[in-house]
C-alpha positions as CSV (number, residue, x, y, z in Angstrom):
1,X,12.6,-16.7,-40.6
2,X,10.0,-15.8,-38.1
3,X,10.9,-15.1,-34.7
4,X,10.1,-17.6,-32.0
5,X,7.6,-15.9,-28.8
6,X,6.8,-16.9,-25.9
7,X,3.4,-17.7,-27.2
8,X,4.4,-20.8,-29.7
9,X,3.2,-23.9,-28.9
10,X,6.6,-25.7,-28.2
11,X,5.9,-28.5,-30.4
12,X,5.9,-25.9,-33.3
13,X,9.4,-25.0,-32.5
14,X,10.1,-28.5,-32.5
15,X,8.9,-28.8,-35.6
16,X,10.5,-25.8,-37.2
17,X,14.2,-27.8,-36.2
18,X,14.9,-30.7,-33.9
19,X,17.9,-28.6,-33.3
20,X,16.3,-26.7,-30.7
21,X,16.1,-29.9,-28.8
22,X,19.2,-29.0,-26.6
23,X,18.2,-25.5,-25.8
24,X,14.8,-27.1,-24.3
25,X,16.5,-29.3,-22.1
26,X,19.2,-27.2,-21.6
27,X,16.2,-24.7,-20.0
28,X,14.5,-27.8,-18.0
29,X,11.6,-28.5,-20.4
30,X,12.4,-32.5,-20.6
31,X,9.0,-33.5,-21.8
32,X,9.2,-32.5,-25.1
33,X,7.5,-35.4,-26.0
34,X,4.5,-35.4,-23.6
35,X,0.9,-34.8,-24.8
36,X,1.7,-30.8,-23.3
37,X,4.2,-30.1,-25.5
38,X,1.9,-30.3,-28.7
39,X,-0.7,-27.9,-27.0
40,X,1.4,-26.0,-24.6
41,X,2.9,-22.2,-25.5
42,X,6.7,-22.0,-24.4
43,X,5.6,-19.2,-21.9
44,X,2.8,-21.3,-20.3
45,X,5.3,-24.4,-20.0
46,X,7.7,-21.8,-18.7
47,X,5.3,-20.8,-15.5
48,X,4.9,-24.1,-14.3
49,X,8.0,-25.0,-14.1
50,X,9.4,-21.9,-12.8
51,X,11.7,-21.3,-16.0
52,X,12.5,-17.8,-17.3
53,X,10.8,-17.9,-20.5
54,X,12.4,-15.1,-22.1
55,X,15.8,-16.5,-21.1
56,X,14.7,-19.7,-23.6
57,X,12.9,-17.8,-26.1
58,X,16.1,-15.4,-26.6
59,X,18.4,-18.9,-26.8
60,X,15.9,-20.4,-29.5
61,X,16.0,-17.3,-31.2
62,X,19.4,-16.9,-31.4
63,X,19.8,-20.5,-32.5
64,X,18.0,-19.5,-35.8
65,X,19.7,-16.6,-36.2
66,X,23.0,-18.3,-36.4
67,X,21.5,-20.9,-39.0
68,X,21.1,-18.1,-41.6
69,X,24.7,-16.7,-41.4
């Protein structure tokens, strides 16, 4: 599976496993379904709303990971 960056539009993510929907909100990122979310990278969405990006990317990442165990 390919990793999930910063750079991935989140709607991508999304798209890759609804699963992921918890880690998002978990994080603050509560409009997942907002026009933004379909055009917006993780790390851009991150910056304006003052989230640690690499904190969620790392938690996405690690969701994967534990899907193909």
């Amino acid at each position: 599976m390919e990793k999930i960056t910063s750079d991935m539009i989140i709607a991508e993510v999304l798209m890759k496993d609804k699963g992921t929907v918890p880690i998002f909100l978990k994080n603050g990122l509560h409009c997942l379904g907002c026009p933004s979310a379909t055009g917006e990278s993780i790390e851009d969405a991150c910056a304006i709303h003052d989230l640690d990006a690499a904190k969620l990317v790392k938690e996405l990442n690690d969701f994967f990971e534990s899907k193909t165990k």
